[in-house]
C-alpha positions in Angstrom: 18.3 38.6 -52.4 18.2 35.5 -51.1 15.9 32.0 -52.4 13.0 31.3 -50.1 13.2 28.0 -51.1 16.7 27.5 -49.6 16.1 25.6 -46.5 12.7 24.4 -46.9 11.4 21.8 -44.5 8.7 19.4 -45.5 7.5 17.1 -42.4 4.7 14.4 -42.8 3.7 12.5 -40.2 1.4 9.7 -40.9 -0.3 6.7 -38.4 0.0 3.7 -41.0 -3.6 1.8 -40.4 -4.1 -1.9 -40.4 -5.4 -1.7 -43.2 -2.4 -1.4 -45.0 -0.8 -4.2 -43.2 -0.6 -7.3 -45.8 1.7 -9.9 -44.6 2.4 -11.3 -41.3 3.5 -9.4 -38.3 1.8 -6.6 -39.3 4.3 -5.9 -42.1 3.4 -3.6 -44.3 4.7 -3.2 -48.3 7.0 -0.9 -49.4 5.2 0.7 -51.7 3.2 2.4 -49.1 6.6 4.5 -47.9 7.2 5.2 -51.7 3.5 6.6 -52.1 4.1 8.5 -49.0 7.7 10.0 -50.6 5.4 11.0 -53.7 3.1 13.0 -51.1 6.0 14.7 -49.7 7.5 15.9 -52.9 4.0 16.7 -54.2 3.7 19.2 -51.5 7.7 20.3 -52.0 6.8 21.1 -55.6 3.6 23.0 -54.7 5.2 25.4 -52.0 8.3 26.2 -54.4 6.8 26.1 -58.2 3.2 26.5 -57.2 1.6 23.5 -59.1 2.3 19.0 -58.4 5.2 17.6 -60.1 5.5 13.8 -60.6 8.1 11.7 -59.3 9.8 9.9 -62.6 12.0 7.4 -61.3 13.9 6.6 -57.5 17.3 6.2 -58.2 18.0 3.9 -55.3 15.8 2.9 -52.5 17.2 0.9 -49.5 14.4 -0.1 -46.9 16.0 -0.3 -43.4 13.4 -1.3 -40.9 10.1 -2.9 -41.1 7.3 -0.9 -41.2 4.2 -2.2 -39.4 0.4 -1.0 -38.6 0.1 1.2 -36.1 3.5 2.4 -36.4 3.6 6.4 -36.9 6.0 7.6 -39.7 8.2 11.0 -39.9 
Protein backbone atom coordinates (compact mmCIF):
# COMPACT_ATOMS: atom_id res chain seq x y z
CA UNK A 1 0.00 0.00 0.00
CA UNK A 2 1.39 2.94 -0.73
CA UNK A 3 1.69 6.65 1.65
CA UNK A 4 -0.81 9.20 0.57
CA UNK A 5 1.26 11.59 1.86
CA UNK A 6 4.16 10.73 -0.60
CA UNK A 7 4.05 13.51 -3.07
CA UNK A 8 2.03 15.99 -1.43
CA UNK A 9 1.85 19.44 -2.95
CA UNK A 10 1.13 22.55 -0.78
CA UNK A 11 0.75 25.86 -3.04
CA UNK A 12 -0.03 29.35 -1.34
CA UNK A 13 -0.35 32.11 -3.20
CA UNK A 14 -0.55 35.34 -1.47
CA UNK A 15 -0.82 39.33 -2.80
CA UNK A 16 1.56 40.96 -0.09
CA UNK A 17 -0.44 44.41 0.79
CA UNK A 18 1.15 47.81 1.39
CA UNK A 19 0.52 47.48 4.43
CA UNK A 20 3.18 45.25 5.08
CA UNK A 21 5.63 47.33 3.26
CA UNK A 22 7.95 49.07 6.07
CA UNK A 23 11.06 50.47 4.51
CA UNK A 24 11.67 52.28 1.42
CA UNK A 25 10.95 51.01 -2.04
CA UNK A 26 8.23 49.20 -0.86
CA UNK A 27 10.49 46.62 0.80
CA UNK A 28 8.98 44.54 2.85
CA UNK A 29 10.61 42.48 6.11
CA UNK A 30 11.50 39.10 6.10
CA UNK A 31 9.63 38.02 8.64
CA UNK A 32 6.54 38.20 6.65
CA UNK A 33 7.91 35.25 4.13
CA UNK A 34 8.86 33.27 7.36
CA UNK A 35 5.18 33.78 8.77
CA UNK A 36 3.97 32.73 5.40
CA UNK A 37 6.44 29.36 5.54
CA UNK A 38 4.65 28.70 9.02
CA UNK A 39 1.16 28.95 7.17
CA UNK A 40 2.36 26.53 4.64
CA UNK A 41 3.59 23.88 7.03
CA UNK A 42 0.51 24.50 9.29
CA UNK A 43 -1.57 23.34 6.49
CA UNK A 44 1.19 20.38 5.49
CA UNK A 45 0.78 19.16 9.03
CA UNK A 46 -3.07 19.32 9.00
CA UNK A 47 -3.61 17.33 5.65
CA UNK A 48 -1.03 14.55 6.77
CA UNK A 49 -1.40 14.24 10.82
CA UNK A 50 -4.82 15.89 11.06
CA UNK A 51 -4.07 18.60 13.72
CA UNK A 52 -1.27 22.20 13.47
CA UNK A 53 2.29 21.53 14.30
CA UNK A 54 4.68 24.40 15.17
CA UNK A 55 7.63 25.29 13.41
CA UNK A 56 10.70 25.07 16.10
CA UNK A 57 13.54 26.47 14.58
CA UNK A 58 14.81 27.25 10.51
CA UNK A 59 17.89 25.80 10.15
CA UNK A 60 19.09 28.13 7.44
CA UNK A 61 17.29 30.86 5.71
CA UNK A 62 18.85 32.70 2.74
CA UNK A 63 16.64 35.62 1.28
CA UNK A 64 17.27 35.96 -2.45
CA UNK A 65 15.21 38.77 -3.87
CA UNK A 66 13.40 41.63 -2.39
CA UNK A 67 10.05 41.25 -1.63
CA UNK A 68 7.90 44.35 -2.19
CA UNK A 69 3.93 45.34 -1.83
CA UNK A 70 2.01 44.37 -4.39
CA UNK A 71 4.19 41.66 -5.35
CA UNK A 72 2.18 38.14 -5.43
CA UNK A 73 4.12 35.18 -3.75
CA UNK A 74 4.11 31.29 -4.74
Amino acid sequence: MSDPRVGLTVTHRRYVPYSHAHYAGSLVDGAYALGLFGDVATEVCIRTDGDEGLFASYADVQFRAPMRAGDVLE
